[in-house]
N, C-alpha and C positions, 0 to 999 in steps of 0.2 A: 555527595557528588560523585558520580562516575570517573572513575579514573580511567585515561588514554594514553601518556607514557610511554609504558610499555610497550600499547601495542605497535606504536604510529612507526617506528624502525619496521619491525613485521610487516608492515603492510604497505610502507612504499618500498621495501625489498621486493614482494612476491610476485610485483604485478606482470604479468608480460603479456604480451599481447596473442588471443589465439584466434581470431576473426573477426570481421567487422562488417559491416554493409550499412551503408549513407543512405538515408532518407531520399526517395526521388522528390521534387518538387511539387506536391500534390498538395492540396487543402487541408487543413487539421480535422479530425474528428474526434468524435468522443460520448460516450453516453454513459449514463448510470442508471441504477436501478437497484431498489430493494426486494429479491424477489422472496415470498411469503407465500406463494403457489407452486406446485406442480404442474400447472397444466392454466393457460389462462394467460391473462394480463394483471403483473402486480401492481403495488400498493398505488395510487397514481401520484400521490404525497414526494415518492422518494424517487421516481423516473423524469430524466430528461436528458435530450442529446444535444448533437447538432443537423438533428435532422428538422426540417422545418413543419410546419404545422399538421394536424387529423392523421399522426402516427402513433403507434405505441408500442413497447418491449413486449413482447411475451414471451410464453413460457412452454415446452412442452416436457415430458416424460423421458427420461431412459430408465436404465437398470435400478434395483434400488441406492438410494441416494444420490441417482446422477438425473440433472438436468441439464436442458438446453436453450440458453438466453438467445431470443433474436433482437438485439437493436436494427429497428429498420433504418433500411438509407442511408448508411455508412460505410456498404460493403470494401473491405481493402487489405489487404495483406500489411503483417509488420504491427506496430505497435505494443503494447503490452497489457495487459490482463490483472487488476488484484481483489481479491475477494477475500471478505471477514466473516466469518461465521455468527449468528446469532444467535444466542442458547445459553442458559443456567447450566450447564453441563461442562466437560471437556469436548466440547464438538472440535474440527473445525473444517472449514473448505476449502480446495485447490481447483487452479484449474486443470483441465487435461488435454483441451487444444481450441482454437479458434482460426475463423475465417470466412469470404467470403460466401456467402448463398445468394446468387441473383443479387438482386443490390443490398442485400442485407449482411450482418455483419452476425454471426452465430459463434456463441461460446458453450464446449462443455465443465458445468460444471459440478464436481464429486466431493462429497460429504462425507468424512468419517467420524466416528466418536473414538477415542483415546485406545490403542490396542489394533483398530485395523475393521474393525466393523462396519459397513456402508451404514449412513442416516440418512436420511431429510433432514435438514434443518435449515431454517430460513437465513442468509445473507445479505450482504452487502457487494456489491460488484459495480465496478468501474473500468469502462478500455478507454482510451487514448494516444492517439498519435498524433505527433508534432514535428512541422518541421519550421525552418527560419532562425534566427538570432535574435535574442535579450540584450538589452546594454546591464550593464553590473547598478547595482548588484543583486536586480535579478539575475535568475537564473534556471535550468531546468534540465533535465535528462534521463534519459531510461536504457536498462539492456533487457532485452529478454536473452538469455542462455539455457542453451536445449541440453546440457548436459556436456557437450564437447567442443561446445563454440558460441559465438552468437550469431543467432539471426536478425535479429532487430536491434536496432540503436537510436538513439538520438540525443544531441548534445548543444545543447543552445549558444554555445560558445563557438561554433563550429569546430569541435575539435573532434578525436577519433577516440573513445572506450575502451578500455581495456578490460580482460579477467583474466587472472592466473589461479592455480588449485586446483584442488577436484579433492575427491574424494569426502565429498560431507562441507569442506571448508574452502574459499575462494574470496580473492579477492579481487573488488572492481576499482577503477581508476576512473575519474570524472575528471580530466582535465581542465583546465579553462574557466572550473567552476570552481575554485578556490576560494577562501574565506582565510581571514583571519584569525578567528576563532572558530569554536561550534557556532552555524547560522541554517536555518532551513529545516527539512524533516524528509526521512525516509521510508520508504514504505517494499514491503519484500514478502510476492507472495509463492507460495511453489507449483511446479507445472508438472504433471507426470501422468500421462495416460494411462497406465497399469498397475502402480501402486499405489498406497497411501503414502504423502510426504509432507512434510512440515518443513517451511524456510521462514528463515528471523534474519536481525541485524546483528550480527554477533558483537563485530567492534565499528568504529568509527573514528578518523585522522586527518579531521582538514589541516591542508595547508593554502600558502596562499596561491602557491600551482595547483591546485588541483583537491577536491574530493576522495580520500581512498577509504573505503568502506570492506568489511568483512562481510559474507553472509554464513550461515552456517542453515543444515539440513540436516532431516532427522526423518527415520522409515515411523511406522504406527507407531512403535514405542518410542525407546529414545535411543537409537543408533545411529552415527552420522548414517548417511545414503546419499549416494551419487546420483542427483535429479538434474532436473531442467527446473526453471527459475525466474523469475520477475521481478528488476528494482526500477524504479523512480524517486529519483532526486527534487526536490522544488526548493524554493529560496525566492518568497515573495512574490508566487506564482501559488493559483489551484493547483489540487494533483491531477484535473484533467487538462493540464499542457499547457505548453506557450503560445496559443492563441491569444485572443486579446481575454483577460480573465475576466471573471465574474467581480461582481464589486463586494462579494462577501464569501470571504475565505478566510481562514482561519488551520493552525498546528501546534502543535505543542509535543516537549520530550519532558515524560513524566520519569526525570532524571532521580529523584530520591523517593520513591516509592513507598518507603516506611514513614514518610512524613504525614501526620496525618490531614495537616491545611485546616483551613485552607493554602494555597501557596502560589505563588508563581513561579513556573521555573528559570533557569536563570543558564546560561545568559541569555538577555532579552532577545539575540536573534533566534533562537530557539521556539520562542514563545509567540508566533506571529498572528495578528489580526489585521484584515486588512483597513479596519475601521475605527481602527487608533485605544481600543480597548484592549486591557490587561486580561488574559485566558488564566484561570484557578481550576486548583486540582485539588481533593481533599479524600479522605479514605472515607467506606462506606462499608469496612469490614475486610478482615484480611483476604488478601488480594485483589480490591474490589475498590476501584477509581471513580469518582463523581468528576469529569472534567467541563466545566464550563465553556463557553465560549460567547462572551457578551457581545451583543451589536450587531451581531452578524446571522442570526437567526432566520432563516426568509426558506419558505417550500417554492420550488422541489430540492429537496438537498442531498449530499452522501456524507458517508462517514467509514475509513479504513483506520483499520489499527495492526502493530506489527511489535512483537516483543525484540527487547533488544537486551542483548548479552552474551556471556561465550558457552550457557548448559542450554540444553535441551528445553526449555519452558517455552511457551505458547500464550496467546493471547486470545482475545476472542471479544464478541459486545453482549451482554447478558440478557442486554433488550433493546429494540428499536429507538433511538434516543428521540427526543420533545425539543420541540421551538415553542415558545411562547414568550409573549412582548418583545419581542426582536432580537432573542438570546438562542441559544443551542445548549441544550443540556445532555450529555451520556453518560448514560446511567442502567448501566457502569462498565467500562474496561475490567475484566476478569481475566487474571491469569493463571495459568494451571503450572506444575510440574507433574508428568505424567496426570493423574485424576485428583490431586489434591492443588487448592488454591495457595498461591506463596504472592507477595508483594515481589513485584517485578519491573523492571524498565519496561518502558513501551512507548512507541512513538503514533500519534494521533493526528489524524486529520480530519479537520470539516470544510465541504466547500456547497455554496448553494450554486444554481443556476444562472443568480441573478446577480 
């Protein structure tokens, strides 16, 4: 079991506030997509928004290893961005900016392999903005942080986000969204138009004010680096927002990692399906996760993953995960330290459409 301790003095010390800005009163959006091309329309298995019918994501070209996702008909400023890399390797992917195009809504996204290298390598990607109030104990929230502040927020509790830190390490405050214990799952990915960077969950400190979460960042290899950055919070909510959710959703914190399972993790709010079934995890070789998710299996679906601890390790999906008979299977969460596999925390999420 992960030990928190320690850290939870550290992290509701550090917070303070360096910017914020409120959701204007607009419609929620949101899409996903697995893109598996450079140039085209991907998988049509893993895309779907909120944009209504005869649309579709695609894909064009930049430099090597960078593309650019259009979700049509959602064009809008604000929200937040997170992307998983797909690959048997140490790959992984960041974004590096988004925004309106005519009504569409375009992200760039950049591929490295471990070192600093551009790649292709096929992902996973999810945006979403939300605005409105949850009654408890749902819940929901995002920052995007450019590096010196934030630009985008939102907090289902209507309360106001916080970051304090810099330098590689920072910590957010999620007010409103407190819990009792560990409940929900976070996700954390990095934003940096110019270089390679890598963001994870470092620590994690509910209380019943409030959510205080660590992030930690790291340049191509493993040195902190002062980036811009993406968290979303959920708690009985998909990770794409507090709209009215999908009826199958599904997360899980693969809190002991050397265990080889199968397992559930514990505690149960950790562990969330929205269809009343228990999520198992079991090893499939070191550092290399089989995580289940029963009952809730339905296309078009997504799937993020985000390592969670206080070193430099990464996460990634080894391969595009399988539904069948009404299950989610991934297989596998793979975690690196620099280019070698190590059993790691990581925090997962599946959510379908529907």
């Amino acid at each position: 079991m992960f030990t928190v301790l320690c850290v939870i003095a550290m992290l509701a010390a550090s917070v303070v506030a360096v910017a914020t800005g409120a959701q204007a009163s607009v419609p929620n959006r949101w899409g996903f997509a697995v893109v598996n091309v450079t140039s085209g329309i991907p998988d049509p298995n893993h895309q779907a928004g909120s944009w209504g019918p005869g649309f579709n994501v695609s894909v064009t070209p930049g430099g090597v290893g960078q593309t650019f996702v259009r979700f049509p008909q959602i064009a809008i400023t604000g929200g937040v961005v997170h992307v998983t890399a797909i690959s048997d390797t140490a790959y992984w992917c960041q974004a590096q900016n988004w925004g309106p195009s005519g009504p569409d809504l375009v992200v760039a996204v950049q591929c490295y392999r471990y070192g600093g290298a551009p790649v292709f390598t096929p992902y996973s990607i999810v945006f979403e903005q939300s605005t409105g109030l949850l009654p408890a104990p749902q819940a929901f929230g995002y920052v995007h942080y450019n590096g010196g502040g934030i630009t985008s927020q939102f907090n289902s509790a209507g309360a106001v986000n916080t970051v304090g830190g810099g330098a590689g390490v920072w910590t957010v405050n999620l007010p409103g969204l407190g819990s009792s214990g560990f409940a929900g799952n976070l996700q954390v990915t990095a934003v940096n138009p110019s270089q390679p960077a890598r963001c994870k969950v470092g620590a994690w400190a509910p209380s019943v004010g409030a959510q205080a979460v660590q992030v930690r960042c790291h340049n191509a290899t493993n040195v902190p680096l002062n980036t811009g950055w993406t968290l979303t919070y959920q708690r009985e909510r998909a990770i794409t927002g507090a709209a009215i959710p999908p009826k199958n959703f599904a997360y899980t914190f693969d809190n002991t990692p050397a265990n080889p399972g199968p397992y559930a993790p514990v505690p149960p709010p950790v562990n969330y399906n929205s269809q009343g079934f228990v999520n198992t995890i079991q090893s499939s070789g070191l550092g290399q996760r089989l995580v289940t998710f029963p009952g809730v299996g339905v296309l078009q679906d997504q799937v993020q993953v985000t390592a969670y601890g206080p070193g430099p390790e990464f996460c990634n999906l080894q391969t595009i995960w399988n539904t069948s008979g009404g299950n989610a299977f991934v297989r596998n969460v793979v975690c690196y330290n620099a280019a070698t596999r190590v059993n790691q925390p990581s925090l997962v999420t599946y959510t379908s459409a529907f």
